[in-house]
N, C-alpha and C positions, 0 to 999 in steps of 0.2 A: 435697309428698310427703316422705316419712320417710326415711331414708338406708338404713334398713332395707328400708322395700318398694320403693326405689329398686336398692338390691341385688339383690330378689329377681325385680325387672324382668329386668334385666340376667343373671341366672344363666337365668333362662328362656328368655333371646333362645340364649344359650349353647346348652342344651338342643336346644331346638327347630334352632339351625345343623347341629351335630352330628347331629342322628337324622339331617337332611335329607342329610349325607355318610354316613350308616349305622355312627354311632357311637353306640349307644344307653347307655355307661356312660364318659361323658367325667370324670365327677366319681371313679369309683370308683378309687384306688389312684396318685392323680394321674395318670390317662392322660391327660388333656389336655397334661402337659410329653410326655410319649409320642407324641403326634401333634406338637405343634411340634415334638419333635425327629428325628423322622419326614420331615417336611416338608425341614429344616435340610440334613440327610442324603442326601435323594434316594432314602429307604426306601419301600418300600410301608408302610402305616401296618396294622396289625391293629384289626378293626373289634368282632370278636367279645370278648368281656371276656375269654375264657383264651388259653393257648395264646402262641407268640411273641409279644413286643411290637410287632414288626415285620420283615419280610421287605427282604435287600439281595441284588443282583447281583451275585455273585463270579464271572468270568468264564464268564458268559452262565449260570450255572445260579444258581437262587435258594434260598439259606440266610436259617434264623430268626434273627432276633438279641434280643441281652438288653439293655436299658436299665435301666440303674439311675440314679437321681438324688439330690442331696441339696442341702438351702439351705445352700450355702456361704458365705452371705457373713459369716460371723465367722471364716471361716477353720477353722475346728475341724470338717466334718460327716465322714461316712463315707460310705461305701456299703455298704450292708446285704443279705447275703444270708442270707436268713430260709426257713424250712421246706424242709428241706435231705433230703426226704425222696430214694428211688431213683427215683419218676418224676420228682422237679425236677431231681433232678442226671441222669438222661437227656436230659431235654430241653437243658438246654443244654451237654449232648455232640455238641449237633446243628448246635449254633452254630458258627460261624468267627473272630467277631470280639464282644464286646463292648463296649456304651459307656456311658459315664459323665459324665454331665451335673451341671454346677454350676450351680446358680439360685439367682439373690434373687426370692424369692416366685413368679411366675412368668415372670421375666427368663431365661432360658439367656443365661447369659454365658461360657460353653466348652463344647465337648465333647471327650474324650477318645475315644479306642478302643484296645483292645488284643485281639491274637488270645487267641480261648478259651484254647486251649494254655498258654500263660500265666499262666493263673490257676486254672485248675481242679484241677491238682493240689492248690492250695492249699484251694480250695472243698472239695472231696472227702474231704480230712484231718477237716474238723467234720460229713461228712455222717452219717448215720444208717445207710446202706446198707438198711434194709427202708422199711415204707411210713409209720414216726414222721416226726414234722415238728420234730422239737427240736431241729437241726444250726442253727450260726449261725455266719457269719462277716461281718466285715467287713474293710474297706481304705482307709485315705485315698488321698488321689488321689498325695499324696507317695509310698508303696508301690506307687499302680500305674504310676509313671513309672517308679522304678526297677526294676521288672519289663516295661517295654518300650510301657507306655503312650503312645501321642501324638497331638499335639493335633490332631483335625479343624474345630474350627468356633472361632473366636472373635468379639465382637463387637468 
């Protein structure tokens, strides 16, 4: 067999795991590190393609949260917060806590978290404020420790 349709075995067995847990868009937007790091977490995982990327526990009442990730392992990635229209910066007005996943490829090798609060003023300063999607910021993980980031998961 080809290493290619040996691949495409293998992305199917994927596929087909995920519908069977009612994730019908595991490929789309790297949700799949969103479900491992869901798992990681002790999140509820979001099945639906919009909307939170996953659901956490804050003293017995349940808030969305925002995962962002990026392949760290050169040491150089960001986290990117893109289309920075008034209903993405509502929604995650809605959050508590944000987290930030470092991966090599799809290794999670940390995760951070910081309370929204934290960082959203920041977000907010590049938003658009109507319903444009052209607002952009990012942050390496070095800016979000010094803004109160810390570490939940390592391996």
């Amino acid at each position: 067999m080809s290493e290619i349709k040996n691949l495409e075995k293998h992305l199917k067995a994927i596929q087909k795991i995920s519908a069977s847990l009612g994730i019908k868009d595991i490929f789309r937007n790297k949700k799949f590190i969103e479900v491992l790091a869901a798992q990681k977490l002790g999140h509820r995982v979001n099945s639906a393609p919009g909307g939170a990327d996953a659901w956490e526990y804050i003293n017995d009442v349940e808030y969305p949260t925002e995962y962002k990730s990026c392949d760290c392992s050169t040491g150089k990635g960001s986290f990117q917060f893109h289309w920075l229209s008034e209903n993405v910066m509502n929604s995650y007005k809605e959050t508590k806590n944000m987290y930030f996943i470092g991966r090599n490829g799809i290794n999670i090798e940390w995760i951070y978290s910081i309370q929204s609060d934290n960082v959203l003023p920041l977000i907010e300063e590049k938003a658009t404020g109507d319903k444009t999607t052209n607002g952009h910021k990012s942050f390496s993980i070095k800016q979000l420790i010094n803004l109160g980031a810390e570490l939940r998961y390592q391996i």
